[in-house]
C-alpha positions as CSV (number, residue, x, y, z in Angstrom):
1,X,-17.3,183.8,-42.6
2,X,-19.3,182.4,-39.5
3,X,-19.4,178.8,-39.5
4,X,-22.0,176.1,-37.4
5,X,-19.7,175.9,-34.6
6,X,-18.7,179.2,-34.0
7,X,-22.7,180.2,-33.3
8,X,-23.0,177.0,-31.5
9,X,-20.3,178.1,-29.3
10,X,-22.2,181.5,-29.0
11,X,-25.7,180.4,-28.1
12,X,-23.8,178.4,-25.1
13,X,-22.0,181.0,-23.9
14,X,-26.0,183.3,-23.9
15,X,-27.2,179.4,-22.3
16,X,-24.4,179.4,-19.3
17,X,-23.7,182.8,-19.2
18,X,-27.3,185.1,-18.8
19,X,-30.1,183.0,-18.7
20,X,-28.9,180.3,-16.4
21,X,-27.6,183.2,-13.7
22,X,-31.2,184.4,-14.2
23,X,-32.9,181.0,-13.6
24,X,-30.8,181.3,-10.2
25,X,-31.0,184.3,-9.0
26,X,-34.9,184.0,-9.2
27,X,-35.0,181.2,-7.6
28,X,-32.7,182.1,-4.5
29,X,-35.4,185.7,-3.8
30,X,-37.8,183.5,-1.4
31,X,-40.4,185.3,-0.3
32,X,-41.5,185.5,3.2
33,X,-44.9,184.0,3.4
34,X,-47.4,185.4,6.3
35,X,-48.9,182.4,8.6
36,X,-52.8,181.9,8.3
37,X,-55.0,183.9,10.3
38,X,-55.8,181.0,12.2
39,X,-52.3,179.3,12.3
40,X,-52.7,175.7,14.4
41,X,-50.0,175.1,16.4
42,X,-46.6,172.9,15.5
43,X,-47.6,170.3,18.5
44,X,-51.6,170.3,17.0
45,X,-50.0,169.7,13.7
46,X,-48.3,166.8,14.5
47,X,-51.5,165.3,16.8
48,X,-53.4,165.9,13.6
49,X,-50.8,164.3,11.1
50,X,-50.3,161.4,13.2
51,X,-54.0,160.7,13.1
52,X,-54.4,161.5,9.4
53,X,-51.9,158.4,9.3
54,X,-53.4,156.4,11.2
55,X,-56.5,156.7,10.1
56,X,-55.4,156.5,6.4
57,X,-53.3,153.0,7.4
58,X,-56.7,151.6,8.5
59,X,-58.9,152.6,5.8
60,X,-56.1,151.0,3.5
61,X,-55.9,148.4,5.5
62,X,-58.8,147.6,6.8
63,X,-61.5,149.5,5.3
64,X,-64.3,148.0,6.6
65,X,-63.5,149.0,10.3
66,X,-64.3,152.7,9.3
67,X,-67.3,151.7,7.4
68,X,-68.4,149.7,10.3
69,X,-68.5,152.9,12.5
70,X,-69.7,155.2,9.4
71,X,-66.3,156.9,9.9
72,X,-64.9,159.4,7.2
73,X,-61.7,160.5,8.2
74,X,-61.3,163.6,7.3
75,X,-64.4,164.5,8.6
76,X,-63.3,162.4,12.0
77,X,-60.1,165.0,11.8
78,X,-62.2,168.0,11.4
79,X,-64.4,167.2,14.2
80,X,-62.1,166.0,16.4
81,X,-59.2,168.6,16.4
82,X,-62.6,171.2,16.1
83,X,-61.3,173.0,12.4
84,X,-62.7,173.3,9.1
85,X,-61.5,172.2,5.6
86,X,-60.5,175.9,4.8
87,X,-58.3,176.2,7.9
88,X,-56.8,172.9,7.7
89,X,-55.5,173.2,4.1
90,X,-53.8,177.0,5.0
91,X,-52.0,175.5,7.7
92,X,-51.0,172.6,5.3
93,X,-49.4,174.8,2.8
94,X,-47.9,177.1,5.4
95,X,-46.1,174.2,6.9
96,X,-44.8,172.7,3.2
97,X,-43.8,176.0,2.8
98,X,-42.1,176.3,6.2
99,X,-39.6,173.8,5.7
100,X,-37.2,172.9,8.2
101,X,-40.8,172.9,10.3
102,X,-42.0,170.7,8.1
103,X,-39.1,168.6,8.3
104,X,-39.3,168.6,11.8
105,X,-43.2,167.8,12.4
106,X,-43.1,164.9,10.0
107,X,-39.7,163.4,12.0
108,X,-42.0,163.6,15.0
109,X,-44.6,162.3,13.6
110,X,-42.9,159.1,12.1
111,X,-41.1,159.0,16.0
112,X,-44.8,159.0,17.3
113,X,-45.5,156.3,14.8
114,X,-42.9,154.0,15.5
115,X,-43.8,154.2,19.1
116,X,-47.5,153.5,18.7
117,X,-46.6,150.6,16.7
118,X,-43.7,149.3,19.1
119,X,-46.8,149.0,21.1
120,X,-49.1,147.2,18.9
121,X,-46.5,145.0,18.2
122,X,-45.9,143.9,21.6
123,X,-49.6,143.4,22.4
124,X,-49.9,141.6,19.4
125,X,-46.9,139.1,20.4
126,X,-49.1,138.9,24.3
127,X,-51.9,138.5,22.7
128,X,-50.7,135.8,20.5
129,X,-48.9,134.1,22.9
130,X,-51.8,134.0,25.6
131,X,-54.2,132.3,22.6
132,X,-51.2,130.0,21.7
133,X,-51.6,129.1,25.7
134,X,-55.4,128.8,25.7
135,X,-54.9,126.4,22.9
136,X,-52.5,124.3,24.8
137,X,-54.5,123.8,28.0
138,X,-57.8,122.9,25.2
139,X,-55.6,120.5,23.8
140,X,-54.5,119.1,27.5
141,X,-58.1,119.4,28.7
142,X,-59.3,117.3,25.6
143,X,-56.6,114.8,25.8
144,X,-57.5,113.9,29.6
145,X,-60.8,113.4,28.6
146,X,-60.4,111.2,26.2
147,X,-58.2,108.8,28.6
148,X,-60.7,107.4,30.3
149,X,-62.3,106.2,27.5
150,X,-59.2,105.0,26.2
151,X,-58.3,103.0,28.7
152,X,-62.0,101.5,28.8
153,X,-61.5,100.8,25.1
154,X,-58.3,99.1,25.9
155,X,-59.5,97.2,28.7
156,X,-62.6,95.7,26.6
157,X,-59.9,95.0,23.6
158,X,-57.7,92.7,25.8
């Protein structure tokens, strides 16, 4: 007489021992993909990622600076690195497909970013620090010439 555990036991050995081998071996036959007719170049890719970024940083940021210069981006993209939408999005999916590419435009383009924003940082920290001085010699300018008066006001006190 069969009993519960003994088809239990059955149905996890058909689990482990066919359908999970199956599951792998499918998995493991990657097909080669072809590259898009029109296949953008690794170095473009990154250019056009890192502006994609930047651009998408701003508009989240600071939206009103795109809508100040009636700038979409991905039309800005499109324009600028001369594609269209269709072209774009193939080379997209090639690249995720592509992965250790992938891998390696996206490190490149969070180096580029890092870089860029080194920058900004430090002309922000100039920037600030020249304002902070403008602010001091206001302050000096302002408190010589109030010591005339002072002194006036002093003098017809005593």
């Amino acid at each position: 007489m069969l009993n519960v555990s003994s088809l239990t036991g059955k149905f996890y050995f058909l689990l482990l021992g066919i359908v999970v081998p199956f599951f792998v071996m499918s998995c493991s036959d990657v097909q080669k993909h072809e590259p898009p007719e029109n296949l953008i170049s690794r170095e473009k890719m990154i250019d056009i990622f890192t502006d994609m970024i930047i651009l998408d940083a701003l508009d989240r940021n600071s939206p009103r600076t795109l809508k100040s210069y009636n700038l979409k981006t991905s039309g800005h993209i499109l324009k600028k690195f001369d594609l269209d939408s269709l072209t774009l999005a193939q080379n997209i999916e090639y690249y995720n497909l592509e992965f250790e590419t992938n891998q390696d435009i996206y490190n490149e383009v969070s180096s580029r970013i890092e870089a860029k924003k080194d920058k900004i940082d430090s002309i922000v920290k100039v920037r600030d620090s020249l304002q902070a001085e403008k602010r001091r010699i206001q302050a000096e300018k302002t408190k010589d010439s109030l010591s005339p008066i002072k002194s006036m006001i002093k003098q017809q006190i005593n």
